[in-house]
TIROVEX-22854 format. One record per atom (N, C-alpha, C): residue in three letters; x, y, z. Coordinates in steps of 0.2 Angstrom, whole numbers, plus 5000, padded with zeros to 4 digits. Layout:
REM TIROVEX-22854
ALAXYZ/...
REM end
This chain:
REM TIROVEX-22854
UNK500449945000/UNK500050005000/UNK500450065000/UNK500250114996/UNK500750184995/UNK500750215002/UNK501250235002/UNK501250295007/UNK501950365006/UNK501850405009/UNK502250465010/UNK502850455012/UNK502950455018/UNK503650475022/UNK503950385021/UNK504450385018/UNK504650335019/UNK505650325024/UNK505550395025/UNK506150425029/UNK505850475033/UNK506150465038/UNK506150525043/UNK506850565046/UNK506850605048/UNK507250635055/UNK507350615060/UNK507750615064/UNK507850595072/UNK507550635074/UNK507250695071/UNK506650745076/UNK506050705075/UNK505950675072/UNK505350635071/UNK505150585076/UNK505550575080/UNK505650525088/UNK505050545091/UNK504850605091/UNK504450595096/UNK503650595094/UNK503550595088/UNK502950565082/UNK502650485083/UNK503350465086/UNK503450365083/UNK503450345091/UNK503050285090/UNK502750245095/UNK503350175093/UNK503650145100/UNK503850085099/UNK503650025099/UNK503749955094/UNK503449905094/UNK503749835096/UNK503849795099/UNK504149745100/UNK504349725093/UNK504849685092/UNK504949645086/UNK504749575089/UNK504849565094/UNK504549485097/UNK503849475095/UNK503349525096/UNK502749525098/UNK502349515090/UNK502849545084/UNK502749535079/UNK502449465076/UNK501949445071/UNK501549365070/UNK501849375060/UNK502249335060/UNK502349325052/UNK501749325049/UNK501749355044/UNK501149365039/UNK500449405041/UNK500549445047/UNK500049455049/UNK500249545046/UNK499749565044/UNK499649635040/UNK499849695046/UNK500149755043/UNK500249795045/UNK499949845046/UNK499549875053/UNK499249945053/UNK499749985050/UNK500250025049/UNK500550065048/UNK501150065045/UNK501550115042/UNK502250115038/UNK502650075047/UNK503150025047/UNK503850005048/UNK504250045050/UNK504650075054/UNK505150085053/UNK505750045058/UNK506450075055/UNK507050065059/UNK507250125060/UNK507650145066/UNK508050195065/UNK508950165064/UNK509150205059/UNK509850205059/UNK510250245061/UNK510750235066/UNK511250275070/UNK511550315065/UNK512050285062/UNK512350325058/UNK512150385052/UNK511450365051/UNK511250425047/UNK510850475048/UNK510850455057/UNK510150475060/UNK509650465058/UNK509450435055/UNK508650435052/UNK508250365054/UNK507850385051/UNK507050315053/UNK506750305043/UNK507350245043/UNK506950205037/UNK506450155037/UNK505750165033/UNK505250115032/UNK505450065030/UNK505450015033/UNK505349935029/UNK504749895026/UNK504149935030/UNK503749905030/UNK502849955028/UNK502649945023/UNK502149995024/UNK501449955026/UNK500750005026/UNK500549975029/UNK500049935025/UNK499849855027/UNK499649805027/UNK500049775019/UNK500549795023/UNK501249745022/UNK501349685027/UNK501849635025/UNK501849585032/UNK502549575031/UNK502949565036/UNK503349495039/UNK503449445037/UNK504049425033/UNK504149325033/UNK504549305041/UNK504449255043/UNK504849235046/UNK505449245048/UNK506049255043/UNK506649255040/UNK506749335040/UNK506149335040/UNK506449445037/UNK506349455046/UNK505949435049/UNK506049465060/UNK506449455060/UNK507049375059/UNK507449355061/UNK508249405061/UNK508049435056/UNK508749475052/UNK508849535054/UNK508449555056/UNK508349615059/UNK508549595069/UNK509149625070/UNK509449605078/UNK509049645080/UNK508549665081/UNK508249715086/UNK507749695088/UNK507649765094/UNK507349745100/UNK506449765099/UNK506549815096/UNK505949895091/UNK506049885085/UNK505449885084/UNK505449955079/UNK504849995078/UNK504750045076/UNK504450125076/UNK503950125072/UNK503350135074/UNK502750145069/UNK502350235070/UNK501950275067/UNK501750335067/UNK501450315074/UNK501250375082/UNK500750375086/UNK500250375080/UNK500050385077/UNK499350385073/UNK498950335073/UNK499350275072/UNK499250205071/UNK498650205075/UNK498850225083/UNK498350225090/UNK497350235086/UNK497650265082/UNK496850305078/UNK496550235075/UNK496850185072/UNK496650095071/UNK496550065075/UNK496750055080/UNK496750035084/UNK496250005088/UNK495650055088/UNK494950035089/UNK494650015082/UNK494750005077/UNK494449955072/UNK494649895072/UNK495549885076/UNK495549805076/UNK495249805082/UNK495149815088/UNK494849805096/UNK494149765093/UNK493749825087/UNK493249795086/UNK493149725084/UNK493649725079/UNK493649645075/UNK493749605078/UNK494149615082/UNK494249555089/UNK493649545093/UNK493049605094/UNK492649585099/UNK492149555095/UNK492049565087/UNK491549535084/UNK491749465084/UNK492549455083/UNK492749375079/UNK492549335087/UNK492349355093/UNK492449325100/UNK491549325098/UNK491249365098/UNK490649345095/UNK490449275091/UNK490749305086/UNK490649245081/UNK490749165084/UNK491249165088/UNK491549115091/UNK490949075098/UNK490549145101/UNK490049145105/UNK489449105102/UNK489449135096/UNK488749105090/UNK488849045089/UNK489549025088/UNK489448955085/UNK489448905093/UNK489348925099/UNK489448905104/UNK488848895107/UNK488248945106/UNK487548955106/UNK487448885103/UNK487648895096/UNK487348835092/UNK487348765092/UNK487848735096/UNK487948685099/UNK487848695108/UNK487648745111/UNK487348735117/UNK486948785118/UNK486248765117/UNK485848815115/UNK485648865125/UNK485948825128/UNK485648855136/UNK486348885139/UNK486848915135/UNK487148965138/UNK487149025139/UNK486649045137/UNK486349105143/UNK486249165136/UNK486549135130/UNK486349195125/UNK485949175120/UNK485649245117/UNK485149195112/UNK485749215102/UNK485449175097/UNK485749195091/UNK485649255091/UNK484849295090/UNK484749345090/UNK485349405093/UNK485249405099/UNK485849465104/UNK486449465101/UNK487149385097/UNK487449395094/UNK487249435086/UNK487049395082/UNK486949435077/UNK486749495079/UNK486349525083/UNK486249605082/UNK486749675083/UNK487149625091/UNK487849655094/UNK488149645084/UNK488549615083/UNK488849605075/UNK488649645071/UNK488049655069/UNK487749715065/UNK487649765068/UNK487449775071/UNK487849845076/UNK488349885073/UNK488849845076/UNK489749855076/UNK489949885070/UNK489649815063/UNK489649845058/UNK489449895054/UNK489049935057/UNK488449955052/UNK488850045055/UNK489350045062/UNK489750105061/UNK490350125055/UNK490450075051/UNK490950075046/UNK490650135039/UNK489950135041/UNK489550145035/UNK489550255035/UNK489550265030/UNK489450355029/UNK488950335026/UNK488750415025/UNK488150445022/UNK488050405016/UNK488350405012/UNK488450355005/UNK488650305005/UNK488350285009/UNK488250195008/UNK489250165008/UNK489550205008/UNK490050165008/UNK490650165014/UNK491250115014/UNK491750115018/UNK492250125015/UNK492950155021/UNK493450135019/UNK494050055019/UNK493950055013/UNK494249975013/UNK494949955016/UNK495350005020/UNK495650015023/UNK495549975030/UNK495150025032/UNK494750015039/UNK494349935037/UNK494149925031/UNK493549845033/UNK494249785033/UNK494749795028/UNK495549755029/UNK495749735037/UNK495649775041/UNK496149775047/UNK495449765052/UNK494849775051/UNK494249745054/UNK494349665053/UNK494249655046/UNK494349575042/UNK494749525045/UNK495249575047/UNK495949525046/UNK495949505053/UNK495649545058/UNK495649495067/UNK495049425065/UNK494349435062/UNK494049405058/UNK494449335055/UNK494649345050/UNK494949285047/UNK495749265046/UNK496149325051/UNK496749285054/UNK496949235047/UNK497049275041/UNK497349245035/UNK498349255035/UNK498449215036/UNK499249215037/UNK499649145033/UNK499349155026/UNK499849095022/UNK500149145019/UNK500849155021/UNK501449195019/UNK501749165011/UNK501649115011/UNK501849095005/UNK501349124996/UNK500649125000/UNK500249174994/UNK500449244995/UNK500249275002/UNK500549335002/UNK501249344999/UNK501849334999/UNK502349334994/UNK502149334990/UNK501849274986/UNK501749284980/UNK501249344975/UNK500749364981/UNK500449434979/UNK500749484979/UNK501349504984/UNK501649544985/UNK502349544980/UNK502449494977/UNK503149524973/UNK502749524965/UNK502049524965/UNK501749554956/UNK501349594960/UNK501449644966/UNK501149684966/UNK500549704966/UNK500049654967/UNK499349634970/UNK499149624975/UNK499649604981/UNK499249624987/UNK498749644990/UNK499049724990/UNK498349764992/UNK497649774989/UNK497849754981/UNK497049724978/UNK496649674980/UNK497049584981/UNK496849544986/UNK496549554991/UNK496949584994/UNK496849605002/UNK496049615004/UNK495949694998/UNK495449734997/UNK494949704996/UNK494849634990/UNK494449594988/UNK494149554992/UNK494749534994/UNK494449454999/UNK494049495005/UNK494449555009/UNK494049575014/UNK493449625012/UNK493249645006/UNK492649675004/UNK492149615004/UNK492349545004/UNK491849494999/UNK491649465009/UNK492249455010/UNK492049435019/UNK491349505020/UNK491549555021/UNK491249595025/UNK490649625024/UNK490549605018/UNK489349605014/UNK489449525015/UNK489849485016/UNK489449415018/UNK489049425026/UNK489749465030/UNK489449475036/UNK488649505037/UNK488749565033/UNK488349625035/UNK487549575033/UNK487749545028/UNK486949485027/UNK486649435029/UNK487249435036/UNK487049385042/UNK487549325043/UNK487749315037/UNK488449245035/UNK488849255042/UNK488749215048/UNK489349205054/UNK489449165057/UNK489649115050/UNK489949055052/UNK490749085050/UNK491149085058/UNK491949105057/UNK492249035051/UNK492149005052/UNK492348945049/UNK492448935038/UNK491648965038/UNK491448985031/UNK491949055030/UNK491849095033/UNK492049165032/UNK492949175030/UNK493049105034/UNK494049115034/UNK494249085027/UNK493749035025/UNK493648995019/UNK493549045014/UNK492949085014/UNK493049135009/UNK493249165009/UNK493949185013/UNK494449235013/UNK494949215010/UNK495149165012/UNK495649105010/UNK495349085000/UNK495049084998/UNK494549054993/UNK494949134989/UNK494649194991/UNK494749254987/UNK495649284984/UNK495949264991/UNK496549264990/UNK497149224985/UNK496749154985/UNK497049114983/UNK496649084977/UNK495949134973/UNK496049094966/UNK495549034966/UNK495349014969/UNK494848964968/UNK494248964970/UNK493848894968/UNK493148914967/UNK492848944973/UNK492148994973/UNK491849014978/UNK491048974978/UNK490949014985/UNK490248964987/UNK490048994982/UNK489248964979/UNK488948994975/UNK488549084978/UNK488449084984/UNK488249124986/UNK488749184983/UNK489349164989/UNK489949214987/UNK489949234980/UNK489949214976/UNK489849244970/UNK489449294967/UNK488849304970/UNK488349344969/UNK488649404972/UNK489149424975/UNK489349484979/UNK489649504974/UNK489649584970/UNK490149594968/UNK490449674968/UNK491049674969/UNK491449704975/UNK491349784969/UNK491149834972/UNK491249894967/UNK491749944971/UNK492249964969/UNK492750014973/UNK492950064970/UNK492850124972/UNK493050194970/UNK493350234975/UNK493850264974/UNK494250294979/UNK494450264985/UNK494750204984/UNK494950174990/UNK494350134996/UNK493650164991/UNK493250144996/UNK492750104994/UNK492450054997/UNK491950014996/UNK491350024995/UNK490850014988/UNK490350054987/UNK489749994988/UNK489350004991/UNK488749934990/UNK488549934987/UNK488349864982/UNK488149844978/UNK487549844979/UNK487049874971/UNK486449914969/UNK485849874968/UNK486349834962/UNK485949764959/UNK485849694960/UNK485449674957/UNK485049604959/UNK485049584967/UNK485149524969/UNK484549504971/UNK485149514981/UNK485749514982/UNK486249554986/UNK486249634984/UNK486149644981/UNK485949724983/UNK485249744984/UNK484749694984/UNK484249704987/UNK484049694993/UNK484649634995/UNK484549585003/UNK485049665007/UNK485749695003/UNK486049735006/UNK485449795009/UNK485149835005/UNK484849885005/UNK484249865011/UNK483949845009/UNK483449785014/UNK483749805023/UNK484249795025/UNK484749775030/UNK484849835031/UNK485149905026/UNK485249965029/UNK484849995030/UNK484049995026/UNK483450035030/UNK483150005035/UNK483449955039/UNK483249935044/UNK483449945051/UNK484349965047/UNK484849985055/UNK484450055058/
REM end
């Protein structure tokens, strides 16, 4: 994903937030640009931008302890908190379903979920696919490093990315909260093969970096349906 500064200043120390290099999960997507800083030139070069990832081999090489992302990042930070609390949902739903006397009903989960979701939405029916990527990705935890490379050196990536989490994220919004299906069709998007018959019927429209709901046929009717009713 494009970004700006891909060098900074040693004045720029006090901008950047430190991050464990331990704490880092290979393949798992980046809220924000990377950096290192290097002594000798004083500066903070980007390695990594955002929803970029990690090999195994690329942590390892890097002797450090840190390294330095924008305070900004803190501004995402609540969209992943949310993903995580929807995917702990999901997890609760499919828990209801097999023990139906734990104290919750399906209804409560699906509502709390579309809820959550239905903040992502402007005036114009649309999101940024930015923000639905880094919701998605606590969701379906897609970490084959091996396709990711492969998207990422023909430079498709962030198109993927964009795809497979747009095509999750109207399956959500239409009720689809089986985690299990969802990682499936996440996994399915990225890597090129066939999809549920359903999942097909979604198709994904983007302008300016942002997700537009689909208009027509018989998902753009179930969509629109769902929106005059939040």
């Amino acid at each position: 994903m494009n970004f700006t500064h891909t060098k900074l200043g040693a004045e720029s120390a006090a901008t950047l937030c430190c991050v464990e290099v331990a704490s880092l999960v290979p393949g798992a997507l980046m809220l924000a640009p990377v950096y290192v800083y290097l002594k000798n030139n004083q500066k903070f070069i980007a390695i990594k931008g955002p929803l970029d990832f990690f090999l195994p081999d690329e942590l390892k090489q890097y002797d450090l302890e840190y390294f330095y992302v924008p305070q900004s990042v803190r501004d995402i930070l609540p969209i992943r908190a949310e993903g995580r609390a929807v995917s702990r949902m999901i997890e609760l739903l499919a828990k209801t379903s097999r023990h139906p006397d734990c104290g919750i009903t399906t209804f409560e989960v699906e509502e709390a979920v579309f809820c959550a979701m239905r903040l992502f939405f402007d005036h114009a029916q649309s999101c940024s696919l930015f923000e639905i990527s880094i919701f998605v990705q606590e969701i379906c935890a897609y970490t084959n490093t091996a396709r990711l490379e492969r998207l990422r050196s023909c430079n498709r990536l962030d198109h993927a990315v964009f795809e497979a989490s747009s095509t999750v994220f109207l399956a959500m919004f239409l009720g689809c909260l089986d985690g299990a299906f969802l990682r499936e069709l996440f996994a399915a998007k990225m890597e090129r093969r066939a999809l549920h018959p359903f999942a097909k019927e979604i198709v994904i429209r983007i302008q300016d970096d942002r997700l537009l709901f689909p208009t027509q046929g018989r998902i753009g009717a179930m969509l629109h349906e769902r929106l005059e009713a939040a």
